[in-house]
N, C-alpha and C positions, 0 to 999 in steps of 0.2 A: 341969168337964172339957170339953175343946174336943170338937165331933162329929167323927167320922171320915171320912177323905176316900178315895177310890178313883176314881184318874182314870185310869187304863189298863186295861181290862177284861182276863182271865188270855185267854178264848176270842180274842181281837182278835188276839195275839201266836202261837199254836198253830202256824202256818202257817210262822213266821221259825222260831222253836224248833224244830220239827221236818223243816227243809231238809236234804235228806240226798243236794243234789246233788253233782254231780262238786267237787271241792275239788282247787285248786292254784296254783301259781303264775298271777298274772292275766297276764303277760306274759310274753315272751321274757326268755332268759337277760340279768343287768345290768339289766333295766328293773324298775324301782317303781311301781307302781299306786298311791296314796295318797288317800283320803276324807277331804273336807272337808265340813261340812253348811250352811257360807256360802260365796257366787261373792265373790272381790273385784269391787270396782264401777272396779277399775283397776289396772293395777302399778306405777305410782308413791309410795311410803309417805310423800313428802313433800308429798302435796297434798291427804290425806284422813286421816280419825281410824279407817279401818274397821280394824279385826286382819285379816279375810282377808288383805289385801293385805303384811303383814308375814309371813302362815303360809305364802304361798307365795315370797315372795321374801328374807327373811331368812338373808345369809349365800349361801343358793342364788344368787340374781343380783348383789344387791350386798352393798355391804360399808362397814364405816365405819372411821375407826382406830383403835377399839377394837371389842370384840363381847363379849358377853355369852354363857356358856356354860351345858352344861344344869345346872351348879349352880350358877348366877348369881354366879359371879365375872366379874371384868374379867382379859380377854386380850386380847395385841397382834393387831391386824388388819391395815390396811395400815400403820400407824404399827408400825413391827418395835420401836421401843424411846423414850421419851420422858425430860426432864428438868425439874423444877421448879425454880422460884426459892428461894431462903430466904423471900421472904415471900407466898409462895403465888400470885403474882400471872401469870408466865409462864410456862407449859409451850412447850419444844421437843420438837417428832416429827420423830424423822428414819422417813422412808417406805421401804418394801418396796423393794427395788431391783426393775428389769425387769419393773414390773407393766403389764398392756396392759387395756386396752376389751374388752369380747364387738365391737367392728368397728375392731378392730388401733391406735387410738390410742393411746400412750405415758398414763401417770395419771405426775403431775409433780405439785408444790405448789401450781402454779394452780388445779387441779381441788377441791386440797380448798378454797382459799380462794374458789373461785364459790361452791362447796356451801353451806358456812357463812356466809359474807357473805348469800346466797339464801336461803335458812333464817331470818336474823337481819333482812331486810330489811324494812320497815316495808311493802309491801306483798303479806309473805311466805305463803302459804296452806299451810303449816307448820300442821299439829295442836298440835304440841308447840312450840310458836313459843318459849314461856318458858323451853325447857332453853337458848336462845344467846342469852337476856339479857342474861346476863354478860360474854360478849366483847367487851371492848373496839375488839380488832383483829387481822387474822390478816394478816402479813406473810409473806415470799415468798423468803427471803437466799439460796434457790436451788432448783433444781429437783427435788432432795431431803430439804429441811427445812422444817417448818413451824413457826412461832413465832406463839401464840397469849397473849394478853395479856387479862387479864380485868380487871373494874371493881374487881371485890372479890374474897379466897378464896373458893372452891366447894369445899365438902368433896365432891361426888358430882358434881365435872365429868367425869370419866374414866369413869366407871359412865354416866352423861348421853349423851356423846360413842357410847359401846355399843348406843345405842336404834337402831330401824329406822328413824327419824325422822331421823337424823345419818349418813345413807349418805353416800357420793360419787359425785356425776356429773359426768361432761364435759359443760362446754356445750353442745358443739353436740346434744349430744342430748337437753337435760332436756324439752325442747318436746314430743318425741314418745314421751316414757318412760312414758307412760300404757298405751300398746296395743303398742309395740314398745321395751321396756326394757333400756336396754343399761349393763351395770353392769362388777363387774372378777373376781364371784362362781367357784365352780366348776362353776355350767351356764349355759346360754345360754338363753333363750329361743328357742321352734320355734315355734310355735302354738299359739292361743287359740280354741277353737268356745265362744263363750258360749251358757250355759244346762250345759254339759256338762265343759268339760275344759281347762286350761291344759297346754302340754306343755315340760317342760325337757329341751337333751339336753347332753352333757359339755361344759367347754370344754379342749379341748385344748389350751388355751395357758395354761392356769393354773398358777399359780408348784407349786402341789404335787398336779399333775393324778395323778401317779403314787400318791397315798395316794387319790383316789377312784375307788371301785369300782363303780360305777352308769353305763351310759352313759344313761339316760333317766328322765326320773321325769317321771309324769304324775298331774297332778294333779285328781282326780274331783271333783262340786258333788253332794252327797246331803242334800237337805236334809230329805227325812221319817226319822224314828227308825228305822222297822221297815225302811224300804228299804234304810239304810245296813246294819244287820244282816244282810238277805236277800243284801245283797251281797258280804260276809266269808264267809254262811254258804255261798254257790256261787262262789266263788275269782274273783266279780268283780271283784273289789279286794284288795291286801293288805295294808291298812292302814287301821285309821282311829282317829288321835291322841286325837281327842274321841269317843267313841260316846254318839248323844245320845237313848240308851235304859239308863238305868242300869239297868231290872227286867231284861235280858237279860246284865248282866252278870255277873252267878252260872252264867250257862248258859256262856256262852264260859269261863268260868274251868276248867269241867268238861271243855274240850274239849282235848285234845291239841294239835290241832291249830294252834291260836293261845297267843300270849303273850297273858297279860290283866295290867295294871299300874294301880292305881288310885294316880295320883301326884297331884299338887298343883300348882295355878295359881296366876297373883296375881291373876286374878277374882273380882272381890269383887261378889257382885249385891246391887245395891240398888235399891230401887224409889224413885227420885228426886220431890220435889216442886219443885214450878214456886214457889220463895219468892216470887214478885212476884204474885202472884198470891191472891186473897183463896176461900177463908180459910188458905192455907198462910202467908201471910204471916207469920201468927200463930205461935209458938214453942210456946204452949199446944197447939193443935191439931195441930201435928206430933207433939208429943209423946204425945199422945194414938193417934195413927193407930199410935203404933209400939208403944203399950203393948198395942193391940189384937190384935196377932199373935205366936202362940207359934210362934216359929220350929224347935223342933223340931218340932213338929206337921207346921209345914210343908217341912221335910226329907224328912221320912218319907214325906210327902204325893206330894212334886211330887218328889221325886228320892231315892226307893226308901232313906231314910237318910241318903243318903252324899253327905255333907256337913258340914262345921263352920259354927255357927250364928255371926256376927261380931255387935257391939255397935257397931262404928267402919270406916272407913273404912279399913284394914292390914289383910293379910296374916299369918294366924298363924306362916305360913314365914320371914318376916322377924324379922332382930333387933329388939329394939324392943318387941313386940309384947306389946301389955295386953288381956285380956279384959274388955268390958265391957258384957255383954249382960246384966248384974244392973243398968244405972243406970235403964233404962227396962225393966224385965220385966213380960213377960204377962200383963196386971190387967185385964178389960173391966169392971170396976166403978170404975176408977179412973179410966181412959180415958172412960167414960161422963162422970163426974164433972168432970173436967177441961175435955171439952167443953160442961158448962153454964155453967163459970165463964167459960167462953171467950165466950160467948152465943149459942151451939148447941145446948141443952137437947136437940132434935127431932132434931140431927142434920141431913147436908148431902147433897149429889149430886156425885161429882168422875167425871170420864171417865180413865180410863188406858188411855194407848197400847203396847202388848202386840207387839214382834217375835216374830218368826216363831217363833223359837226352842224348845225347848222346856223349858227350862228356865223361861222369861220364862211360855212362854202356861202351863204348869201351879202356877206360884207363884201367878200372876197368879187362877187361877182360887182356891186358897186363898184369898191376902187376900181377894176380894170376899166368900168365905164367912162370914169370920172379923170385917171391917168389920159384916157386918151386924148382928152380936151389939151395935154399938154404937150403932146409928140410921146409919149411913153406906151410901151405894148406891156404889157402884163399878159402872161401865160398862166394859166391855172392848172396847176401841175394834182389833180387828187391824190391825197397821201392815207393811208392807215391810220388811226390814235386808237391806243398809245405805240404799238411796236414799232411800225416804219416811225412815223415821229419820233418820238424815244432816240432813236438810232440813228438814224440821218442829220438830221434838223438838232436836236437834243443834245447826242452825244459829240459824233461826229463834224455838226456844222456846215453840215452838203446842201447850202444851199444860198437863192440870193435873197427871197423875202419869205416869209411866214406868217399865218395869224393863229393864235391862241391867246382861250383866257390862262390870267398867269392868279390860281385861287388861292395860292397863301397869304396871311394878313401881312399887310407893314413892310411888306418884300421888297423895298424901293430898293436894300443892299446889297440884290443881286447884277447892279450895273457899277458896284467897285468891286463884283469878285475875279480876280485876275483870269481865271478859264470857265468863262458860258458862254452860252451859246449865240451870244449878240455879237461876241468878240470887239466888246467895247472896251477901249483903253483910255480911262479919262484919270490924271493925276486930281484934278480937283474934288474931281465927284470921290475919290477914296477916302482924301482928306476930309470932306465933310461928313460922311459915312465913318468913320474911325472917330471922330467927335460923336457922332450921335452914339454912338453904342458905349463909349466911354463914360457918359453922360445920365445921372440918377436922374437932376434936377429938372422936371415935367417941363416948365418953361421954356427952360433952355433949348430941349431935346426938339420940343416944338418948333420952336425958330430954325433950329438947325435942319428939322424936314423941311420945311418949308424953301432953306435953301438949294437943296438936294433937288426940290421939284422944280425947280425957279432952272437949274442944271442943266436937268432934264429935258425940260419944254423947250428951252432956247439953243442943244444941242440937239436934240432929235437923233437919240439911237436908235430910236424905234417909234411909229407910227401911232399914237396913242388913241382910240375910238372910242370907247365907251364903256361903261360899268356896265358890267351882266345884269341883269336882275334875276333874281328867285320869282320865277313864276310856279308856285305852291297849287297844285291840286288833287285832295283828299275826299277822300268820304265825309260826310259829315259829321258822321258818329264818330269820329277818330277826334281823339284829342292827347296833347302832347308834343306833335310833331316840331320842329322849330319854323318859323317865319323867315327870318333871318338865318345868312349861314354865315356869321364870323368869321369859319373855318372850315375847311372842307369836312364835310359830316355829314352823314345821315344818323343824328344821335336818336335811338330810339329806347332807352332806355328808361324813359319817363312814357312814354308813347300807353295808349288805353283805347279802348272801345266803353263805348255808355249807350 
């Protein structure tokens, strides 16, 4: 039986639990208060892979021609209606009519064809550079149509096109859409005080300003557990989408006061190995590191249960979706074993880089537990997110294991893209990933995840733990907010007070 873990002392929390100050709205009437526990490192989602910077501007500032809604289907966005070829090769969008800039310029077909062409550009700093692979070419027949032309079918170009990665920007602005972002959303950007607070306020010239009910939403940076708490629990804030103390949320669930919603993400945390790197290199020795940890142990452990243990790289919310957390299960006599055949009898020393998070640093404390039952030291090296991450771990690759959640839907195809950051090189796993995207027919594409995940589990590029969940806690007056996050989003554009 694995030892027992307790990493949040009952006395430590007593203080947030029994706040019994003034409670109420955090703002004036129409405004939103909203907690987040990461700052984006920017508000441009097309030049960096953080989630912050999609939780605040998704939908809210900009928009793409399609969007992705809180129950992950595909809606029209600026694209009001689209048509395909017979042989899946061209989609035409015809655009929103009278749609303008947050600073009064007309949005035309040009804008979307910068976008995408910029996105698609071989010098593109584009996260998701591989969703406009496919495009062949985006033409222009007028200031309201766009005609896109792809290499091959894409069963999930419409779903693709819905990410925060595939907004639209006017030229003249994408230069300065970092700290002053100017999109075609329903708020504008007001101001940013970093360390503390982005602030949105309506935009009155949005095509359906009269269905939003908010003239302000500002967006709070809390990044310790107990403070985000402390600050729901005194009407600091009235909202916070992620609460990143799951042991407190049994107490807010008791409270009238607030909605509590424990919904589902497509965060799937996995503590990632550096494959180029010796001895992960080794298939044995991954395998081994994952047979070393009982994942519900550490559920229980590091986030109060609540959580789904994963075996693969998918989302149990997804169609598709196979559990395979029996291919490599919990054996440190097996794990031991494997590692001598591998020629580590003794066992090795690896360092992992641990954001801030707490999800990351209290898993992170499990495995080193549970590694050492097998001869293995894990080092917990604290790192930054997003910047040092981003950049080391991210960019660069400086290092030998990691954990983060990975929040974009359907992402299984970042383990055939030939330069991330797992530095996994697998000829199968491409080949089955270049079928699935090739692929209209639902069935098919299905099967073919399925064997992607099947890949996955039984090569273990990375250490698979468990779906995040959306632990949701609002005011109760508040309605609109989403349950589910699909996508990374804080979409508040439906959002209301009653």
């Amino acid at each position: 039986m694995p030892r027992s873990f307790h990493l949040v002392p009952a006395l430590a929390l007593a203080g947030v639990i029994a706040s019994t100050l003034a409670f109420g709205q955090a703002a004036g009437p129409g405004t939103l208060t909203l907690a987040m526990p990461i700052e984006p490192p920017n508000l441009d989602p097309t030049t960096g892979a953080a989630a912050a910077i999609r939780e605040v501007t998704y939908r809210n500032i900009y928009e793409g021609l399609t969007r992705i809604d809180r129950s992950g289907a595909v809606q029209p966005a600026l694209a009001k209606s689209w048509t395909l070829s017979d042989d899946g090769l061209t989609y035409r969008f015809t655009l929103e009519s009278d749609v303008t800039f947050h600073d009064g310029s007309p949005l035309t077909s040009a804008d979307v064809k910068f976008s995408l062409d910029r996105a698609r550009a071989p010098d593109s700093t584009n996260a998701q550079k591989q969703l406009f692979e496919p495009i062949a070419e985006v033409a222009t027949p007028d200031a309201q149509t766009v005609v896109i032309t792809l290499k091959r079918p894409t069963g999930l170009f419409l779903w693709n096109l819905g990410w925060g990665d595939a907004v639209i920007f006017s030229e003249k602005s994408a230069a300065t859409n970092k700290t002053n972002p100017i999109g075609t959303g329903a708020f504008k950007f007001a101001a940013w005080t970093r360390g503390d607070r982005v602030v949105l306020e309506k935009n009155p010239a949005y095509r359906a300003a009269a269905q939003v009910k908010l003239d302000k939403v500002i967006f709070r940076f809390i990044g310790d557990a107990q403070a985000q708490a402390a600050a729901l629990k005194a009407g600091e804030v009235d909202a916070m989408p992620n609460l990143g103390a799951p042991e407190l949320f049994e107490d807010f669930q008791k409270d009238p006061r607030f909605k509590t919603v424990a919904g589902s993400t497509e965060g799937e945390i996995v503590a990632g190995f550096n494959n180029a790197r010796k001895p992960l290199d080794d298939a044995r020795v991954r395998r081994a590191l994952t047979q070393a940890v009982d994942r519900k142990a550490l559920v229980d452990a590091a986030y109060n249960g609540i959580g789904q243990p994963i075996g693969s790289h998918f989302s149990p919310g997804q169609p598709g979706y196979i559990d395979l957390t029996s291919v490599l299960p919990y054996d440190p006599k097996a794990a031991k074993a494997a590692l001598a055949t591998a020629g580590y009898p003794n066992g090795f020393s690896l360092t992992l880089r641990v954001p801030q998070m707490t999800y990351a640093r209290r898993s992170a404390e499990v495995m080193a537990a549970m590694f050492q039952d097998i001869g293995v030291t894990l080092t917990l090296e604290p790192i930054e997110f997003p910047g040092q991450w981003l950049d080391q771990v991210f960019k660069r690759t400086d290092y030998d294991m990691t954990i983060v959640a990975h929040t974009e839907p359907l992402d299984i195809g970042i383990y055939a893209r030939d330069a991330y950051y797992f530095n996994y090189q697998n000829a199968a796993m491409k080949a089955i990933m270049a079928e699935v995207n090739a692929t209209a027919d639902t069935p098919q594409r299905l099967a073919l995840l399925g064997k992607a995940q099947k890949q996955l589990a039984e090569d273990a590029p990375a250490l698979f733990l468990f779906l995040l969940p959306k632990l949701g806690v609002w005011n109760a007056k508040l309605k609109g907010l989403w349950d589910n996050q699909p996508i990374p989003a804080n979409d508040v554009v439906e959002v209301s007070w009653h």
